[in-house]
N, C-alpha and C positions, 0 to 999 in steps of 0.2 A: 207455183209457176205462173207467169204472166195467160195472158187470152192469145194471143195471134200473131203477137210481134214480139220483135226481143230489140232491145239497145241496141241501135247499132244500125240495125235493119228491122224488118219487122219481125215479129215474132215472140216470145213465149216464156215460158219458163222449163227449167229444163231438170232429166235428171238420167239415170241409169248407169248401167255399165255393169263388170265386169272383173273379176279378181285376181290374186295373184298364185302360183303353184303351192303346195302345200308336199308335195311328192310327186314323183312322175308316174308314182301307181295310181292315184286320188281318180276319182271322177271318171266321168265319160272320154272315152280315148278313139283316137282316129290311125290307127297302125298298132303298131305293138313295139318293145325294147325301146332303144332310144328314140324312137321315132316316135314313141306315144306322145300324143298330144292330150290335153285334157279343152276342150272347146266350152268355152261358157257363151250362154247367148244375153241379148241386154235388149229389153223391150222400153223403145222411146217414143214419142212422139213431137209436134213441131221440131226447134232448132235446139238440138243441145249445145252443139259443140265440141263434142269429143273424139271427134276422129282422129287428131291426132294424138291424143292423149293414149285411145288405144293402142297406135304406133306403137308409141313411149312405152307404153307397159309389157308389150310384145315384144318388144327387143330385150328389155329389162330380163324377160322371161319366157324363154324361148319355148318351153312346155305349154303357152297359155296360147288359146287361139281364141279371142274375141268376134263374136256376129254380133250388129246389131239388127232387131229388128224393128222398122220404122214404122209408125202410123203418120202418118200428113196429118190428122187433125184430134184433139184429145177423144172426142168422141168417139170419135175409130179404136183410140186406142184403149178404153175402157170397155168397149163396146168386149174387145178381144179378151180383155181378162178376166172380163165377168164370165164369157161362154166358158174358158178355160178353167176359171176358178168351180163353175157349177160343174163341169165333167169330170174334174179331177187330177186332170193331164192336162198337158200342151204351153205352161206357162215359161217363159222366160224363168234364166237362173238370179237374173236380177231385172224389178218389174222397177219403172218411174212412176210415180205416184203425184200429181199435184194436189197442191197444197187446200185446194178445192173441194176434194173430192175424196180426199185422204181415211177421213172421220168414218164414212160409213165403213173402210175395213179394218178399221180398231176394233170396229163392232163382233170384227172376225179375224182379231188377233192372231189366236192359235192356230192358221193356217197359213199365216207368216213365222219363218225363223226369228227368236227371238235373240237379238245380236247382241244382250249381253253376254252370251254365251261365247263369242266370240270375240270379247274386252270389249263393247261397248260404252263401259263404264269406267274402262279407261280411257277412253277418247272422249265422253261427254264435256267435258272443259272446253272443248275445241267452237261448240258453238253457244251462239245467244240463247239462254235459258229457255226462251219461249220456243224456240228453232225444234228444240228437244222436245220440248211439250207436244209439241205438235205431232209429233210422231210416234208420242208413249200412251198404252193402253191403261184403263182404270187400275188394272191388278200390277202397274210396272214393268210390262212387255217393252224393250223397245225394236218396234219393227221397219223401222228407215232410219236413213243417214241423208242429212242437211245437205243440198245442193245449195241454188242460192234462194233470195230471201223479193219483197218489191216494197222495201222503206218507202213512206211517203213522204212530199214537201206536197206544195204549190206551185205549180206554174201557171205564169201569169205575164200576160202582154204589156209591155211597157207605154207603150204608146197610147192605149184607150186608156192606160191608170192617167196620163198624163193629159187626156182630153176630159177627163172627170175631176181632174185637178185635184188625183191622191196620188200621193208618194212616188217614185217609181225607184228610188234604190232597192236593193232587196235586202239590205238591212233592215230599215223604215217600212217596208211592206211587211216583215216580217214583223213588227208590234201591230200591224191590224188583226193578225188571226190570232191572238191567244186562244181564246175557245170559239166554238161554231156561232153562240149567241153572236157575236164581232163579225162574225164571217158572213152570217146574212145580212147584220147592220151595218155594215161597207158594200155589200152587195146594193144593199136598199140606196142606198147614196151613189153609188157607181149609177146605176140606173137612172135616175133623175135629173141625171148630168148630161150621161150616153143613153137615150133611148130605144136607139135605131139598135144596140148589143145587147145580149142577156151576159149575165155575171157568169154562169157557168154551163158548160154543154149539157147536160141532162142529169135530170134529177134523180134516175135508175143509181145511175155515179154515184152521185153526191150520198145517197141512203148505203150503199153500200160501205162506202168511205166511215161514215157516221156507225153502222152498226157492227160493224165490226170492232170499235171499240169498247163497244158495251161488255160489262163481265159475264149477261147471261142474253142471250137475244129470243133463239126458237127453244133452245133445251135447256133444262134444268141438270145440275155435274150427275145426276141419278136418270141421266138420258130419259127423260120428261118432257113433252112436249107441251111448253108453259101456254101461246095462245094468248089468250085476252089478258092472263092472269100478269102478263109485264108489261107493267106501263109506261117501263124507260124505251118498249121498246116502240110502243103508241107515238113517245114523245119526238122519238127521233121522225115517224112517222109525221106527223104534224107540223113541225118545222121544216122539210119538206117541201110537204103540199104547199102548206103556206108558201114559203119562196118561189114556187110555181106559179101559185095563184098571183105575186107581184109580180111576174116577168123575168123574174133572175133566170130560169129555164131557159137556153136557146131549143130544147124540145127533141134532141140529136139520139135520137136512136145507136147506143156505142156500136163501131164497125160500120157501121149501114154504110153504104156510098155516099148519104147527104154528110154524114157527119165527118168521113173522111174530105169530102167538100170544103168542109166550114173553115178546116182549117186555114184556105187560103182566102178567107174573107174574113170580117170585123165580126163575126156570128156570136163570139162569147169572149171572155177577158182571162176566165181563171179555169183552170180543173186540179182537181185531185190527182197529183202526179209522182210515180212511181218511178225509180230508176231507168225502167227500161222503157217507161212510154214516152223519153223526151227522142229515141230514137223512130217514134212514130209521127211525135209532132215532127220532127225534121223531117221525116218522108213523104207526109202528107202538105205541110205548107210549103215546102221548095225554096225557094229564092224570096218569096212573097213575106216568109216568117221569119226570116236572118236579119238577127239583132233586134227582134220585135220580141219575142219571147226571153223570159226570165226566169230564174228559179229561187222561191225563198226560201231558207232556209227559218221552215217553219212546219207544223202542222199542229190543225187546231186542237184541244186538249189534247197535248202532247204528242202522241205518236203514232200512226197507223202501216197496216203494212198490206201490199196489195201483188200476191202473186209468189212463187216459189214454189220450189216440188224438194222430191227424196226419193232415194234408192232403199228397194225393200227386195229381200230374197224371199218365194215365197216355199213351204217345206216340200212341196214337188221338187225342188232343184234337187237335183242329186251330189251335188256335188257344193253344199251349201257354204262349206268354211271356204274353200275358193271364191266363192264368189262374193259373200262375207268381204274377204278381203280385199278383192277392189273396189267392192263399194264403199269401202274408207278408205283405198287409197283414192278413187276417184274424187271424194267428197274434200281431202285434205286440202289445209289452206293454199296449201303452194298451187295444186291443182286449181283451184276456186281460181285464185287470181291467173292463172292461164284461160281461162272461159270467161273472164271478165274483161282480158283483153281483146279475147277475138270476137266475142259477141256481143259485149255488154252485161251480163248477169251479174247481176250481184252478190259479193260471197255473204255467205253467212257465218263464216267463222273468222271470229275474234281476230288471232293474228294478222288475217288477210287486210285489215281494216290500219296497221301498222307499214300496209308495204309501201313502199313511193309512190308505187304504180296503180296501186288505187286511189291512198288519201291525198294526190298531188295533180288528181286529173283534172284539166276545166276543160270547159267545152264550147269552143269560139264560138259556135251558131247562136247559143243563148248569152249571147252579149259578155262571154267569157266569165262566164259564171263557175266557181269553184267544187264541182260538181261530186268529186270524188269527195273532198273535206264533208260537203252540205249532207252527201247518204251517209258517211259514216256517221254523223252525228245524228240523224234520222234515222236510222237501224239501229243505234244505241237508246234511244227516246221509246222505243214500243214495248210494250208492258202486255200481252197480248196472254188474257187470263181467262180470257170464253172460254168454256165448252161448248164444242159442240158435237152433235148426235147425229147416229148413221144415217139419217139423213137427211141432212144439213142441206145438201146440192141441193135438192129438188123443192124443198120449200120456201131456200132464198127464191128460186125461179118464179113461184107462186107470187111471191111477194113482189119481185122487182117487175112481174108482169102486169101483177094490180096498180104498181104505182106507175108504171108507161102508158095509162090508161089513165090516171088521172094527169098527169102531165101533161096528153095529147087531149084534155079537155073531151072526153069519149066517155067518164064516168065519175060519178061524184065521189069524193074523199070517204064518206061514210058507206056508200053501195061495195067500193073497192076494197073496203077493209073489210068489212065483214063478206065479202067473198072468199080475198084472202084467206082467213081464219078457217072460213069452212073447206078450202081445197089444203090448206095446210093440217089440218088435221086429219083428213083422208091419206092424205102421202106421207104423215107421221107415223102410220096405222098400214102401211104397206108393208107388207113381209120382202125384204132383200133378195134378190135371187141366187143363188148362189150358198 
């Protein structure tokens, strides 16, 4: 799932919900004889989009009575299922899970239903190979179902490529970034041109964009916390700093209110851009950014992807094959592309990527840029083969901390890494709660 914003407006990534009748005896009931109801609950947080979906499915089935319950910000909403999950009670029938944050409870599979049990392996076709991965445990557990997915391109301001005197189609923009090497070496030229702009908002971004396409970054597929021992991951590291150290950095803390700022000023030219954050650039540039910004249809060695969640039942639910069951239907293509329309998300399943009404969308703010076409082909490009280990969250945090620190010129590239190292392997070495 996205950070804070979704397509459209601001907001996130999304997931949950809530399933279909199986009998009218099944599950938890609110009356008795025909009036029994079986009520599932659906624990979200930010902007999903499903509210009228559960209409839909409520009508569809009149035994089903959908809650959901909301957290305003992910952290709330992990905050809750950790407490729950450590006391044993109190979780949702179906939890949303981002894509973030997912890893560390693979680590505790078997306290999720295991939804092959309930044809999950007849439904796997329905998403992008990695969509799946992301949500299967070492031993073949699979404990979520694909909501949507944050393919990335570029985007990139027309007008400062055009004061630097590189390209501005996004055709032609698009042969600058084959790989990241090109992407700081157009940087480095951007610069030299336009002084007064850095090439891209922060460098926190930019590494994360980068390591996530690594095959192994903090853990080894035997959940090992590798440390000094990967030097691809050093490398990404390095190239980085260095681009910092040239100015390519506008220094933008992501979210902060400067960088929300920036947007309506000359502050940087390009970022790392996901489906749903060209709905942030439009909310944070206004008027100022219409027809200034662009999207290429590119991203450097091939393909990254930035945001996404899934629906997981966890084995508290009592009433698990119901709820099982709308968390496929909720997740289905048809569905997907209904939350793509109203909010921007982007589906993660195959079909969806054939509909009109995703792969024919453009989007006049970014200079009518072909935008549905650009993500599907960008969602098809991600090859997303990391592993990563329960806990993943807290040592990227480590990491992208030490590097806003050398960014902000506050600490030298060598002090900050081996800081890194040493709080990353204290929080690799932390027992889970729960």
């Amino acid at each position: 799932m996205r950070r804070r914003f979704r397509a459209g407006r601001p907001l996130a990534i999304v997931l949950g919900c809530a399933l279909t009748l199986l009998a009218a005896s099944c599950g938890g009931s609110a009356g008795s004889g025909d009036d029994a109801k079986i009520e599932l609950t659906v624990a979200t947080f930010n902007e999903f989009g499903y509210e009228d979906l559960y209409d839909e499915y409520m009508a569809e089935h009149p035994n089903i009575r959908i809650v959901e319950r909301h957290a305003e910000t992910v952290d709330a909403h992990i905050k809750n299922l950790d407490a729950n999950l450590a006391s044993g009670s109190g979780m949702a029938d179906i939890e949303a899970m981002e894509i973030g944050w997912i890893y560390k409870y693979l680590a505790r599979g078997d306290q999720f239903v295991d939804l092959r049990d309930y044809g999950a392996n007849d439904l796997k076709d329905r998403w992008l190979d990695w969509k799946v991965a992301g949500a299967t445990t070492q031993d073949g557990r699979i404990i979520g179902y694909g909501t949507d997915i944050g393919p990335e391109a570029i985007c990139y301001r027309r007008d400062l490529f055009a004061k630097a005197g590189l390209p501005t189609d996004r055709v032609e923009v698009a042969k600058l970034f084959a790989d990241w090497p090109s992407y700081f070496a157009t940087g480095r030229k951007f610069k030299a041109k336009v002084p007064g702009s850095a090439f891209y908002d922060s460098a926190v971004l930019t590494w994360e964009a980068m390591r996530n396409q690594l095959i192994q970054a903090y853990y080894s597929n035997q959940d090992r916390f590798l440390g000094s021992e990967n030097k691809q991951l050093k490398n990404v590291w390095d190239q980085v700093v260095q681009g910092s150290a040239d100015g390519l950095s506008a220094r933008l803390p992501a979210w902060s209110e400067a960088w929300n700022k920036a947007f309506r000023t000359d502050a940087f030219a390009t970022m790392a851009c996901p489906g749903w954050l060209l709905g942030v650039i439009q909310s944070n540039a206004g008027n100022y950014g219409k027809g200034k910004w662009d999207v290429a249809d590119v991203f450097p060695d091939g393909g990254g992807n930035w945001g996404g969640s899934y629906l997981t039942v966890p084995k508290q639910s009592p009433q698990a094959a119901e709820a099982a069951r709308l968390a496929a239907w909720l997740t289905a293509p048809e569905q997907q592309v209904k939350v793509f329309k109203k909010v921007g998300s982007f589906p993660s399943t195959l079909d969806a990527y054939d509909d009109p009404q995703v792969k024919s969308q453009v989007n006049a703010y970014f200079n009518n840029a072909p935008v549905g076409q650009i993500f599907v082909n960008r969602a098809r490009a991600v090859i997303l083969k990391q592993h990563k280990g329960p806990r993943e969250g807290e040592i990227n945090q480590v990491f992208s901390a030490a590097l806003a620190k050398v960014d902000d010129r506050k600490q030298s590239s060598a002090d900050a890494w081996r800081k890194a190292l040493d709080d990353a392997e204290k929080a690799a070495n932390t027992r889970s709660s729960g």
